[in-house]
Residue frames relative to the residue before (quaternion, step in Angstrom):
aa qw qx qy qz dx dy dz
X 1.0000 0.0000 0.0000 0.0000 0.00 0.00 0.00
X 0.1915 -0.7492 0.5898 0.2325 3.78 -1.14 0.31
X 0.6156 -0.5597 0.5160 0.2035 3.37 -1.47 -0.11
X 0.4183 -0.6436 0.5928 0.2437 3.55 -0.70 0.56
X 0.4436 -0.6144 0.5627 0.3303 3.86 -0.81 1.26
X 0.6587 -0.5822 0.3865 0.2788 3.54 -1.66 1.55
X 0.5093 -0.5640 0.6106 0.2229 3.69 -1.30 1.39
X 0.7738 -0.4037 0.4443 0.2023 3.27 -2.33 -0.73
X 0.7557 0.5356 -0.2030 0.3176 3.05 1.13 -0.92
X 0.3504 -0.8704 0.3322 0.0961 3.03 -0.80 1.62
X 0.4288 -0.5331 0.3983 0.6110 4.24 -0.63 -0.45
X 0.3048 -0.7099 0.5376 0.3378 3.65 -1.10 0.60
X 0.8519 -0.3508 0.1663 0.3515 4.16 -1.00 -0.02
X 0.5119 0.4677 -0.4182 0.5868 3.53 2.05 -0.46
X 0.5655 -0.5449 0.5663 0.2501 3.88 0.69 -0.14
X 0.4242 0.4630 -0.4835 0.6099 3.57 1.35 0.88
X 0.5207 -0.3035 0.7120 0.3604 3.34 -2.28 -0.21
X 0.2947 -0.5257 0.7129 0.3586 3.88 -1.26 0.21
X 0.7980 0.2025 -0.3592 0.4395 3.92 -0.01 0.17
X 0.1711 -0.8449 0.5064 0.0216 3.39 -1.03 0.47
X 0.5450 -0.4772 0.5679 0.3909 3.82 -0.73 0.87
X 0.1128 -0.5064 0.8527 0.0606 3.48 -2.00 0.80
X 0.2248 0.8227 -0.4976 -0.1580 3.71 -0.68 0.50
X 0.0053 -0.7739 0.5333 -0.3416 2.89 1.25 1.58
X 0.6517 0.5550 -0.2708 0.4404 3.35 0.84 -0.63
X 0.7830 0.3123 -0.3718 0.3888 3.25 1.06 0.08
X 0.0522 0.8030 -0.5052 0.3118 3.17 1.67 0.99
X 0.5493 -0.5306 0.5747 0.2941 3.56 0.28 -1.36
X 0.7151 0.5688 -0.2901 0.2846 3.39 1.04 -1.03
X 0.6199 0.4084 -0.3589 0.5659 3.57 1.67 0.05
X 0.8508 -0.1620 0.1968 0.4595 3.70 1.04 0.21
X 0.5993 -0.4657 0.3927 0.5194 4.08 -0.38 0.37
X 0.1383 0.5914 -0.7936 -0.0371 3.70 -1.79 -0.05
X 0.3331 -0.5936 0.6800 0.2726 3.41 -1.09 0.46
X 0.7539 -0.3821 0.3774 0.3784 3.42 -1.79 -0.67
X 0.7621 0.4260 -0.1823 0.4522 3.31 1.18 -1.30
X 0.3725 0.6845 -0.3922 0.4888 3.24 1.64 0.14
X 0.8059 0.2932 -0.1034 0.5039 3.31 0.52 -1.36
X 0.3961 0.5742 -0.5652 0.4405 3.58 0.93 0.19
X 0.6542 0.5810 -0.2978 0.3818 3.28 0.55 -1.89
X 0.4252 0.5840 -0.4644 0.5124 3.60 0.88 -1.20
X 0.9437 0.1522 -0.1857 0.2275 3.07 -1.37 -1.66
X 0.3808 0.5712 -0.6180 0.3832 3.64 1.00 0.27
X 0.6439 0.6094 -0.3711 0.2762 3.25 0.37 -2.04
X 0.8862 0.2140 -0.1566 0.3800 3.08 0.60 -1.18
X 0.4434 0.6151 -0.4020 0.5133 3.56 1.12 0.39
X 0.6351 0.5277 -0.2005 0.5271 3.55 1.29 -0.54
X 0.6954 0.3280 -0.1804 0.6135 3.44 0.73 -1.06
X 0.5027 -0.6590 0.3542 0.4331 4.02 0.60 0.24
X 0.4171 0.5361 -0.6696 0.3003 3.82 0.35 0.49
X 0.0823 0.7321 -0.6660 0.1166 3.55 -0.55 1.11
X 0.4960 0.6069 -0.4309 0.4472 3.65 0.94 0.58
X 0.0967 0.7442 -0.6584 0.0575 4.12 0.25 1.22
X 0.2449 -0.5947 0.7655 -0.0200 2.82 -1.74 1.33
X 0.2310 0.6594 -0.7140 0.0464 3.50 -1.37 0.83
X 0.3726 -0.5587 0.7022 0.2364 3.85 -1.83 -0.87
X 0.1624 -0.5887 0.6740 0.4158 3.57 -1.47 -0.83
X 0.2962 0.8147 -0.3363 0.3680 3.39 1.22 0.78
X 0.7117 0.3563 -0.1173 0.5940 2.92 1.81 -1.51
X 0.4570 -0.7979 0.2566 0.2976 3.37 0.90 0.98
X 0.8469 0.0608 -0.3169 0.4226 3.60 0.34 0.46
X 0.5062 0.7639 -0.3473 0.1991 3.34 1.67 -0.74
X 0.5184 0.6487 -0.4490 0.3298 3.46 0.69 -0.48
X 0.7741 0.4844 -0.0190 0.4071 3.26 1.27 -1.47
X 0.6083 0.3487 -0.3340 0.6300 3.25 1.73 -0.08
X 0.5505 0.4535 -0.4623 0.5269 3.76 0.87 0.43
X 0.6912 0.4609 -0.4465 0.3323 3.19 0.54 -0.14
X 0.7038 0.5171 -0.1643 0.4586 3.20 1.14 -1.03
X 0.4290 0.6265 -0.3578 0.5435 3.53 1.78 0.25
X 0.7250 0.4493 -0.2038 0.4806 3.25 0.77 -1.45
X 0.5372 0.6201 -0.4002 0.4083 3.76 1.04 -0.63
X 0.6706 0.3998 -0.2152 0.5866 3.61 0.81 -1.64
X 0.8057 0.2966 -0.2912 0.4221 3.68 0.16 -0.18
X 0.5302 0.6422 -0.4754 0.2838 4.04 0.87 0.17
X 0.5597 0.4755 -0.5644 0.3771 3.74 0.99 0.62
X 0.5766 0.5144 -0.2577 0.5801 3.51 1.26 -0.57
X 0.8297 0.1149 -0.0214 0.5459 3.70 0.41 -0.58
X 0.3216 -0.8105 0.4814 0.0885 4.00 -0.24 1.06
X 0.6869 -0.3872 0.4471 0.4223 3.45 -0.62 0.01
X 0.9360 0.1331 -0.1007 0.3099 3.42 1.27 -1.29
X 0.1708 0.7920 -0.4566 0.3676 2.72 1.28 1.59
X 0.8486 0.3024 0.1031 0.4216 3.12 0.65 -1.40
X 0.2521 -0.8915 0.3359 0.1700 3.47 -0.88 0.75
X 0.2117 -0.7804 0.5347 0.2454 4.08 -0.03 0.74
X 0.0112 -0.7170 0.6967 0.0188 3.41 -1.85 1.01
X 0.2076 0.7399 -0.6398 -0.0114 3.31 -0.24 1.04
X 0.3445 -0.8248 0.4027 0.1971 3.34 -1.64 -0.97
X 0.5393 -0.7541 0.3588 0.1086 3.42 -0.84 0.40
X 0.6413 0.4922 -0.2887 0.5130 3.90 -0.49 0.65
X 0.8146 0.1992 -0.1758 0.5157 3.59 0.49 -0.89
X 0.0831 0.8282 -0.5537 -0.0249 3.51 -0.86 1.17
X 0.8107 0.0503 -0.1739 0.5567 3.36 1.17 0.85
X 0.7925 -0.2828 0.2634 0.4718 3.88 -1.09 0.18
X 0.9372 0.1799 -0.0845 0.2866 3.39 0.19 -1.10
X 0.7760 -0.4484 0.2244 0.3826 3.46 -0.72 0.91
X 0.6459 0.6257 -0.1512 0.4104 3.48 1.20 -0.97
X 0.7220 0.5746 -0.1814 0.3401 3.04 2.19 -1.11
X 0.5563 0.6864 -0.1735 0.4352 2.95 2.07 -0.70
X 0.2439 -0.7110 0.6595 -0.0039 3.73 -0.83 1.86
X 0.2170 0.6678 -0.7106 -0.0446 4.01 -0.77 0.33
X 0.2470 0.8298 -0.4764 0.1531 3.54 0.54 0.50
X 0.4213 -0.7242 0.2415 0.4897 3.61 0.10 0.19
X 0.6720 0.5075 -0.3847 0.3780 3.42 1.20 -0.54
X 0.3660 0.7548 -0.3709 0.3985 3.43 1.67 -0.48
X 0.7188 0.5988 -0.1825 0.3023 3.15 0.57 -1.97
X 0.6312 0.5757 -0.0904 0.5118 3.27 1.03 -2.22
X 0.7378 0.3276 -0.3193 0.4963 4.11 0.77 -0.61
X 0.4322 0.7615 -0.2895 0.3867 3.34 1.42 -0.61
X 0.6293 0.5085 -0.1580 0.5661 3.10 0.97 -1.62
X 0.9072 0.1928 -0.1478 0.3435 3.25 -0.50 -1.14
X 0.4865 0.5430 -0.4874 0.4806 3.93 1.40 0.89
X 0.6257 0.5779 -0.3041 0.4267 3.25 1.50 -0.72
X 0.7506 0.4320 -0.1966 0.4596 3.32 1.36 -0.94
X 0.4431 0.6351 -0.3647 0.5171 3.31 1.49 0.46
X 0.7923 0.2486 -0.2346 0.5054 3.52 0.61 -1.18
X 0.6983 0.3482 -0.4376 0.4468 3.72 1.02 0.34
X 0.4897 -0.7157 0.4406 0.2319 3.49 1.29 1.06
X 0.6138 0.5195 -0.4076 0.4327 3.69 0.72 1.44
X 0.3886 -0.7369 0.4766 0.2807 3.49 -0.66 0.85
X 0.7956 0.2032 -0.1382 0.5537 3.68 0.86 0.11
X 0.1740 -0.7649 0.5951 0.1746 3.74 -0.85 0.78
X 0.5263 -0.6976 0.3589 0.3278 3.66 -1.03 0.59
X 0.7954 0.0166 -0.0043 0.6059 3.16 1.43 -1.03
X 0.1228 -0.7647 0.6324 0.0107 3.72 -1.02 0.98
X 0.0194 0.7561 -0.6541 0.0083 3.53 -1.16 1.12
X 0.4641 -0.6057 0.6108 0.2114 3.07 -1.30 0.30
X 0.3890 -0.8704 0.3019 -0.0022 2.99 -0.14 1.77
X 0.8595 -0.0012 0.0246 0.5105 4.03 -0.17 0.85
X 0.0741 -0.8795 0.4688 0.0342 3.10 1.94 1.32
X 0.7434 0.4948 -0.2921 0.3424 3.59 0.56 -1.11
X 0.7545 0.3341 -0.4365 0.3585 3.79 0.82 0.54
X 0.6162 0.4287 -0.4641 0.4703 3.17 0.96 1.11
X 0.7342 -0.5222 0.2645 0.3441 3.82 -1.26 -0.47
X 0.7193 -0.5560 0.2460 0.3361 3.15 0.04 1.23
X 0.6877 0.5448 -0.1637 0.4510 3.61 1.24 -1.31
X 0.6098 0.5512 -0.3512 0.4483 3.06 1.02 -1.97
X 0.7301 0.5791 -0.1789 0.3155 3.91 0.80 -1.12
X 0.6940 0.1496 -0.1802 0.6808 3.75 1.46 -0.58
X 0.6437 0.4629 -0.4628 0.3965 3.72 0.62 0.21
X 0.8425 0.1592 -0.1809 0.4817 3.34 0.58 -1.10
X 0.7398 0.4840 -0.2609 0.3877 3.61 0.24 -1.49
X 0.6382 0.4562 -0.3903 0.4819 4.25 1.10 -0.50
X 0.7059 0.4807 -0.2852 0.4351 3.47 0.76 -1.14
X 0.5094 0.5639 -0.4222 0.4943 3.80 1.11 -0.45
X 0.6360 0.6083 -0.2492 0.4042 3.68 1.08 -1.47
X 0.6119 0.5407 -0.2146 0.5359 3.13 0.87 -1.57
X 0.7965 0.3467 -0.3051 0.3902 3.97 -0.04 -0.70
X 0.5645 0.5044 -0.3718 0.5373 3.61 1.48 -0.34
X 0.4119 0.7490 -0.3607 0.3731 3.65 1.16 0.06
X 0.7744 0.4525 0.0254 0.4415 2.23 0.80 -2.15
X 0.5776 0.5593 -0.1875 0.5643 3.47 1.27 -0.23
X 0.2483 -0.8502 0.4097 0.2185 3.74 1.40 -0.48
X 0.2568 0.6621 -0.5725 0.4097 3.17 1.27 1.72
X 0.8082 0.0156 -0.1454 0.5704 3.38 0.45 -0.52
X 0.4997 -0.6729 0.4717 0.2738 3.68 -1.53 0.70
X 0.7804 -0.0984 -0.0136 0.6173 3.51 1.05 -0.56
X 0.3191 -0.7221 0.6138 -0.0057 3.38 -1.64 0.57
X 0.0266 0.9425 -0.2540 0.2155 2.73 -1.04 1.33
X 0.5323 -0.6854 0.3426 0.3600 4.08 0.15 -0.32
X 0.2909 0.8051 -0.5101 -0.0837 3.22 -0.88 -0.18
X 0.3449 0.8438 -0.3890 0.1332 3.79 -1.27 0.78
X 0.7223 -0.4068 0.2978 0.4733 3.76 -0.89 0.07
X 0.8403 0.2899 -0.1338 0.4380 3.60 -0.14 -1.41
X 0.3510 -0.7758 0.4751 0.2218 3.69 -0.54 0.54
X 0.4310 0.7292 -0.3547 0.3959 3.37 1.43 -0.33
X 0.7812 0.2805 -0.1506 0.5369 3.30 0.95 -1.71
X 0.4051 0.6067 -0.5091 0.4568 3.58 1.23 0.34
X 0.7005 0.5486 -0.2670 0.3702 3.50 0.48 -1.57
X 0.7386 0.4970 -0.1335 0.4353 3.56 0.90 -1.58
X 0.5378 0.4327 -0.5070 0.5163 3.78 1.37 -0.04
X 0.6835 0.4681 -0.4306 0.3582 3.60 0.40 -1.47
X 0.7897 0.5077 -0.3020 0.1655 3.55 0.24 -0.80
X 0.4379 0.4880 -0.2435 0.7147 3.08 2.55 -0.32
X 0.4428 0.3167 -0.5989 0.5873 4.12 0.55 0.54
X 0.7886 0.4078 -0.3406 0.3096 3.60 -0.16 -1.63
X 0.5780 0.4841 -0.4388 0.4889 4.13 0.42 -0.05
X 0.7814 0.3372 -0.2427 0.4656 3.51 0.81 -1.06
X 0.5270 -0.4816 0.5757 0.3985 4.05 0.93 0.75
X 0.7947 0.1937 -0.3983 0.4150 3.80 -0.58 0.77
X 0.2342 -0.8055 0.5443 0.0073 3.27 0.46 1.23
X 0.5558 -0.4607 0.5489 0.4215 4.25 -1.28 -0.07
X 0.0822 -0.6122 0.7164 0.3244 2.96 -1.38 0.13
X 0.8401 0.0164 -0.1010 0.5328 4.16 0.30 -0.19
X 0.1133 -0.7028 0.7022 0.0124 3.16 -1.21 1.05
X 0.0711 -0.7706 0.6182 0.1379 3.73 -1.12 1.10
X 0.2844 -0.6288 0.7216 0.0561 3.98 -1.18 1.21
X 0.1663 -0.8305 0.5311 -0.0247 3.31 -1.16 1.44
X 0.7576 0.2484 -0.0716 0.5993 3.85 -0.34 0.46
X 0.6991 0.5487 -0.2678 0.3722 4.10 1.09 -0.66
X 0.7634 0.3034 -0.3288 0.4659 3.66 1.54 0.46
X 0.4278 0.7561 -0.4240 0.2561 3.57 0.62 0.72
X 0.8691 -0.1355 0.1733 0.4429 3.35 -1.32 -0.90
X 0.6835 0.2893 -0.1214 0.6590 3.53 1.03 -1.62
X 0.9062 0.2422 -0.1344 0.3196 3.74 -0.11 -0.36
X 0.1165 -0.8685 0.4814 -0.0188 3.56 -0.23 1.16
X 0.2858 0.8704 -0.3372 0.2166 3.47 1.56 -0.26
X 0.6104 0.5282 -0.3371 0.4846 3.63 1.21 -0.83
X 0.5691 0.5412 -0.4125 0.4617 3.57 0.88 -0.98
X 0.8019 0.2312 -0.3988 0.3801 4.12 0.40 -0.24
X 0.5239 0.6431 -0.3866 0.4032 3.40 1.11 0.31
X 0.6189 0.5855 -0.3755 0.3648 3.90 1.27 -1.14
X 0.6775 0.4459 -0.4364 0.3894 3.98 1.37 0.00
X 0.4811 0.6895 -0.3273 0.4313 3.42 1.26 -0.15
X 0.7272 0.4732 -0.1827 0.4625 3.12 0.81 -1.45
X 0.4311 0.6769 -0.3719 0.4665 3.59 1.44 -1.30
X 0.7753 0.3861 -0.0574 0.4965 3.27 -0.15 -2.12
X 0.6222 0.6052 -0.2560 0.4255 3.87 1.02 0.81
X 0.4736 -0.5797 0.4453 0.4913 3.16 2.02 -0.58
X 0.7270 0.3317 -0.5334 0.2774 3.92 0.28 -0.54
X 0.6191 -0.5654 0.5214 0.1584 2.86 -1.73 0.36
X 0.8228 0.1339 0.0343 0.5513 3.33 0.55 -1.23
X 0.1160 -0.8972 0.4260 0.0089 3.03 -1.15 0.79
X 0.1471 0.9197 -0.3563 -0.0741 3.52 0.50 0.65
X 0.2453 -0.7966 0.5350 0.1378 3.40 -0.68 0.50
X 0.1615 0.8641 -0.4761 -0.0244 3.40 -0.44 1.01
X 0.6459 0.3839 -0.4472 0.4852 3.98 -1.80 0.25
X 0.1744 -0.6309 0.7549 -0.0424 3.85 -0.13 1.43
X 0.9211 0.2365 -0.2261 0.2109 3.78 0.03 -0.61
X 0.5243 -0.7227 0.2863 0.3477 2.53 2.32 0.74
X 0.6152 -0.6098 0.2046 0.4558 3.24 0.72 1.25
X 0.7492 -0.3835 0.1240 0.5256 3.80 0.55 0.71
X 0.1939 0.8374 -0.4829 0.1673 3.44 0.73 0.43
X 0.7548 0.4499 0.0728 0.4717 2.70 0.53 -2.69
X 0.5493 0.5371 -0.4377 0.4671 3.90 1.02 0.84
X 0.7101 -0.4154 0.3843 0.4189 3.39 -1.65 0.17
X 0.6167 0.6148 -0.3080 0.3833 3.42 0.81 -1.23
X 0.1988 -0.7237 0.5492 0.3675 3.22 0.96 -1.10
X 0.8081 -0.4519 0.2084 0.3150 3.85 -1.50 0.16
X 0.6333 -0.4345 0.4542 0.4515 3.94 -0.72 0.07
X 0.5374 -0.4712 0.5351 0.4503 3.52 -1.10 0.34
X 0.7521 0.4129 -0.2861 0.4267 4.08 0.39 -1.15
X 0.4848 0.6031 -0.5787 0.2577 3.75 0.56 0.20
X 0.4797 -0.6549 0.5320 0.2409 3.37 -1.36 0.70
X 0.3627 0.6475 -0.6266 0.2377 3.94 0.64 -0.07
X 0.4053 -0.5535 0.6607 0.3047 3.86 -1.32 0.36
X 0.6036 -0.6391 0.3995 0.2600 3.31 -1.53 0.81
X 0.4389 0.5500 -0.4867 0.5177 3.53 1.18 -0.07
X 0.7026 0.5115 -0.2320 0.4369 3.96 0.46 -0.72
X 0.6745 0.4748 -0.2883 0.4863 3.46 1.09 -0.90
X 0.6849 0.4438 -0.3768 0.4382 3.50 1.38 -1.11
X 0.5159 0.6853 -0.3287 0.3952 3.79 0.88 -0.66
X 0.7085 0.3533 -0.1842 0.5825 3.61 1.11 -1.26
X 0.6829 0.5496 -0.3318 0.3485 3.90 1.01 0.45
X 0.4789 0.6009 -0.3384 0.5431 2.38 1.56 -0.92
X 0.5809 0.6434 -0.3095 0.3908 4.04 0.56 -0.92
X 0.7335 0.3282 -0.1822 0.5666 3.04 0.80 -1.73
X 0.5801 0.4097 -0.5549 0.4332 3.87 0.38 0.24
X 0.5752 0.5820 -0.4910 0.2989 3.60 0.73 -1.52
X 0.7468 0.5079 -0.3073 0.2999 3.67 0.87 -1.52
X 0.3735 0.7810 -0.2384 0.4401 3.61 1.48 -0.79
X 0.7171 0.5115 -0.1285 0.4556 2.77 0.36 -1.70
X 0.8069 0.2860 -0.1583 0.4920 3.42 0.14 -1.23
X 0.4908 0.6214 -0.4026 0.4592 3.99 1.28 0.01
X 0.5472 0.5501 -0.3414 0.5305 3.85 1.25 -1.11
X 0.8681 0.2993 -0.1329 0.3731 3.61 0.53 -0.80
X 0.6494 0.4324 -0.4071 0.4749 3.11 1.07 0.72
X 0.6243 -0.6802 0.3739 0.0877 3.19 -1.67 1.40
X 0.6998 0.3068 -0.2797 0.5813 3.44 1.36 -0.70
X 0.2145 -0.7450 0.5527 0.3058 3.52 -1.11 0.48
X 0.4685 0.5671 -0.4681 0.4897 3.51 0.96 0.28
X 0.6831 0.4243 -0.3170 0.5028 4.01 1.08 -0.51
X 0.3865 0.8373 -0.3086 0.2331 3.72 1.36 0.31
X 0.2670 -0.7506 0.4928 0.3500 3.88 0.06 1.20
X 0.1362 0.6498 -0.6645 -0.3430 3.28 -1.80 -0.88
X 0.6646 -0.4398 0.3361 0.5019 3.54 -1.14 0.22
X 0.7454 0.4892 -0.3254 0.3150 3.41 0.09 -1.64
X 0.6559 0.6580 -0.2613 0.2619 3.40 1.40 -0.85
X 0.4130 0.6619 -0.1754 0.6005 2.80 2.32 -1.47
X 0.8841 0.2849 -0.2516 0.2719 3.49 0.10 -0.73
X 0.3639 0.4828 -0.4747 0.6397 3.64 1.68 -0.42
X 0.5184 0.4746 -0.5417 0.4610 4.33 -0.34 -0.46
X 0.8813 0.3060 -0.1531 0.3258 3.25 -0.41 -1.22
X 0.5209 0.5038 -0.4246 0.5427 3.31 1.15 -0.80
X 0.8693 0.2436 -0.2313 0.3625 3.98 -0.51 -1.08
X 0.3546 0.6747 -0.5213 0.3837 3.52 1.08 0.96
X 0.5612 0.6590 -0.2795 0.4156 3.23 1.55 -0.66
X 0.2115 0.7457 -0.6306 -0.0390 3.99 0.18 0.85
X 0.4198 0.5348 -0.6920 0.2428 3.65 -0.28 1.11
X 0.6135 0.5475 -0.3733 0.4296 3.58 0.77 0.21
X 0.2349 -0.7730 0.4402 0.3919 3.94 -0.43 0.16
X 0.8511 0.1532 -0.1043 0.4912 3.86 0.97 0.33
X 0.3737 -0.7708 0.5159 -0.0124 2.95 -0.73 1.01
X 0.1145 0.8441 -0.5237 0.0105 4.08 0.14 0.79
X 0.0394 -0.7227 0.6869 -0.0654 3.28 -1.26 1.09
X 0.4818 -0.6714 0.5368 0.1703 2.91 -1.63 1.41
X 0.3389 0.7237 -0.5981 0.0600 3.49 -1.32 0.39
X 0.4575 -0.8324 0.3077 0.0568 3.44 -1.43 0.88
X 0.5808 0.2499 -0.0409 0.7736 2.73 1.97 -0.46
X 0.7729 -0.3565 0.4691 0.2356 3.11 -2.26 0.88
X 0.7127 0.2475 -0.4158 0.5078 3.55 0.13 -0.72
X 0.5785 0.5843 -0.4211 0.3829 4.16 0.51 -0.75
X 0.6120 0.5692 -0.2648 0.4809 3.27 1.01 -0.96
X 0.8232 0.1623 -0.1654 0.5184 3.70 0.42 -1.20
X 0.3819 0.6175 -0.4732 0.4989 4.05 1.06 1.00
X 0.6293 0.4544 -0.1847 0.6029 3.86 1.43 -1.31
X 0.6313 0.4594 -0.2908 0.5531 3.95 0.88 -0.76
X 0.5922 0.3979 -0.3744 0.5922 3.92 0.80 -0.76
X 0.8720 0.2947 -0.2313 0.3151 3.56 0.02 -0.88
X 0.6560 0.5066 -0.4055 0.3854 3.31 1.39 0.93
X 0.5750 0.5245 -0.3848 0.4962 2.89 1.75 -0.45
X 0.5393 0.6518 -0.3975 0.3553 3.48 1.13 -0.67
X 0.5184 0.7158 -0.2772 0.3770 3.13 1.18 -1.15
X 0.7307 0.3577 -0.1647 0.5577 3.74 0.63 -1.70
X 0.5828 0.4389 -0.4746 0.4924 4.17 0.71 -0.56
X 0.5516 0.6127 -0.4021 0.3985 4.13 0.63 -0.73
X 0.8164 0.3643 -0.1604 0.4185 3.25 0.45 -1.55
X 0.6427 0.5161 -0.3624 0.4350 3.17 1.00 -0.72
X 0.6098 0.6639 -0.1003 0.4211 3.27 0.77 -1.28
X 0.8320 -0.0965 0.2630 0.4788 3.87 -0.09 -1.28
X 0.5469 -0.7406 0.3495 0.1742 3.53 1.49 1.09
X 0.6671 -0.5072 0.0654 0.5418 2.93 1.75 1.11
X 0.5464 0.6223 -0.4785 0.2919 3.62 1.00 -0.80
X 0.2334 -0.6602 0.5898 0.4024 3.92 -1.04 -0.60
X 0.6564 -0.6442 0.3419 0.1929 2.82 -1.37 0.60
X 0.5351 0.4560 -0.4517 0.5494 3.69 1.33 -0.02
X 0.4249 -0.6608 0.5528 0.2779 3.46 -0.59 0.75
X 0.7266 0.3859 -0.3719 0.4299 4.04 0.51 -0.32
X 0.5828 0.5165 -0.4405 0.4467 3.89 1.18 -0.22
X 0.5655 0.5225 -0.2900 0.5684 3.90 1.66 -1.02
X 0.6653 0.2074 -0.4590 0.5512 3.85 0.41 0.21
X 0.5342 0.5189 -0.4874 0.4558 3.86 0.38 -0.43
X 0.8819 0.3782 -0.1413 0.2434 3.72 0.60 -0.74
X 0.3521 0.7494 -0.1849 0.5294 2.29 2.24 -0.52
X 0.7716 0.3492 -0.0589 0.5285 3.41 0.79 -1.94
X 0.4929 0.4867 -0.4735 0.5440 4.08 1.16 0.71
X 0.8995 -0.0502 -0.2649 0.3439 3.53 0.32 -0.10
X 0.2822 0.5613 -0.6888 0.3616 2.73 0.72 1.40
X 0.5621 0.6551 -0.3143 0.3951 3.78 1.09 -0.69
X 0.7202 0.3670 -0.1477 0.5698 3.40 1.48 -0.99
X 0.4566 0.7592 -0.4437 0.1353 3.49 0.88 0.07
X 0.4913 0.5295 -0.4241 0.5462 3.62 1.67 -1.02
X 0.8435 0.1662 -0.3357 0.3850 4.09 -0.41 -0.37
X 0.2230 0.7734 -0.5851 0.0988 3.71 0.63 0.98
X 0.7225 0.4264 -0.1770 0.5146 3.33 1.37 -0.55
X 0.2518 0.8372 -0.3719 0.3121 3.44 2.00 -0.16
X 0.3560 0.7102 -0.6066 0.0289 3.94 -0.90 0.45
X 0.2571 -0.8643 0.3563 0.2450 3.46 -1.24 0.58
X 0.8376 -0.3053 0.1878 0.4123 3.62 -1.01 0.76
X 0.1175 0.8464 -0.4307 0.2905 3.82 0.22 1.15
X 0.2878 -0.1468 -0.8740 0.3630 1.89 -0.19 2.44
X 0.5072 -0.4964 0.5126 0.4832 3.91 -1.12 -0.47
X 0.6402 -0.5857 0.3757 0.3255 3.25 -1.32 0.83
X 0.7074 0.3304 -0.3269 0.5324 4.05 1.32 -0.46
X 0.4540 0.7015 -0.5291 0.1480 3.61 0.72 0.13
């Protein structure tokens, strides 16, 4: 396989990409990917500078097909090119599945660094803080995190989940106790329907974390033509609201002459999502090379928009098409669902 010749995007001052690989997506749960699929992925996106990878052993193989990506690609791409975020604590759906124990934690680590063939991970979070007890999370499973730091296994440490509340309420119990976050990741809370993270990123600031990443612009497949997995949690009042969109765009695709001047929703919404620069990262899933350089088109596009026309676009009929999506999504801008789920 080759590589696409290197893109625009640059590291921003935390020493991240501002966009980042999800390779949760190559779980499976949005559809099959093979291996060489997801090689392709992480060239694409190792090439075009998204050198921020985000995975879990949560997402049931992905840890292990990133690793084995990065193997076939470490003469072209070293160890220090590129950064790995995965995580720890959640190893399956249900409440029952989650281990923060410390010894849990400490094997955690060092299975994770096995299948991504690296003696050190950049970032480690404790994964879906909000279905366990608050304690298990700043007594045992951060301070375990915090001493592998200190040891120079892992570079930074960190959180991740649904509800921003219990985001807010760990950092601020690190920040009383002098061991502040260094990265906290918010899922599903900066996109089309939901803007909620944007009032939370001073809190968190004024908390000690450092990094911030926000990740799924399309809200785990919502915000696409396809429309959402059977397992997404969105309420049907939300799903119809985000069709109606994906027809509005449809609609206005049948009637247009250039296919190079074609909208799509998901595209509209990675735009709008990575206009947002109070966050320090921005992750999107994708499984394939072309997904990979579609999220890279629609981030740089993003910064030429804003810079350029104060977000608007310049075909006047895509800027009323977009215009008239979130105005459609405005009642659930503040919209979130129930996290954990009632069977989890």
């Amino acid at each position: 396989m080759t590589c696409s010749d290197p893109k625009h995007i640059s590291i921003n001052q935390k020493r991240f990409s501002p966009l980042a690989l999800g390779c949760g997506a190559f779980s499976g749960a949005y559809g099959p990917v093979s291996q060489d699929a997801v090689t392709g992925a992480v060239c694409e996106a190792l090439d075009s500078g998204v050198t921020l990878l985000d995975t879990s052993p949560y997402y049931n193989d992905s840890e292990i097909k990133l690793g084995k990506a990065l193997k076939v690609l470490e003469p072209k791409f070293p160890r220090s090119s590129y950064k790995i975020c995965t995580k720890l604590g959640r190893y399956g759906y249900h409440k029952a599945d989650f281990d923060y124990s410390a010894a849990r934690v400490v094997s955690s680590v060092q299975e994770s660094m096995r299948r991504l063939h690296t003696s050190y991970l950049d970032i480690m979070l404790c994964h879906d803080v909000e279905f366990v007890d608050l304690l298990q999370v700043v007594d045992v499973a951060l301070p375990q995190l915090f001493d592998l730091k200190e040891k120079g296994v892992i570079r930074y440490v960190g959180i991740s989940g649904y509800p921003l509340e219990v985001l807010l309420e760990i950092a601020q119990i690190q920040s009383k106790r002098g061991n502040p976050l260094d990265a906290c990741l918010s899922y599903c809370n900066l996109n089309l329907h939901c803007q909620l993270l944007e009032e939370y990123v001073p809190r968190l600031r004024a908390a000690g974390v450092n990094t911030i990443i926000a990740a799924s612009p399309l809200s785990m497949g919502l915000l696409s033509e396809e429309g959402p997995p059977d397992w997404h949690p969105a309420s049907p009042e939300l799903r119809q609201a985000v069709k109606k969109c994906a027809d509005l765009v449809h609609s206005y695709n049948v009637f247009c002459d250039h296919p190079s001047s074609k909208a799509s929703l998901a595209g509209i919404a990675e735009n709008y999502a990575f206009s947002y620069d109070s966050v320090d990262v921005h992750l999107v899933g994708a499984k394939t090379a072309s997904e990979v350089k579609d999220a890279v088109a629609a981030y740089l596009r993003s910064r030429a928009l804003k810079a350029i026309s104060a977000g608007s676009y310049p075909d006047p009929v895509v800027d009323r098409i977009y215009k008239q999506i979130v105005e459609n999504l405005r009642p659930f801008s503040r919209y979130t669902w129930v996290s954990p789920p009632s069977d989890a």
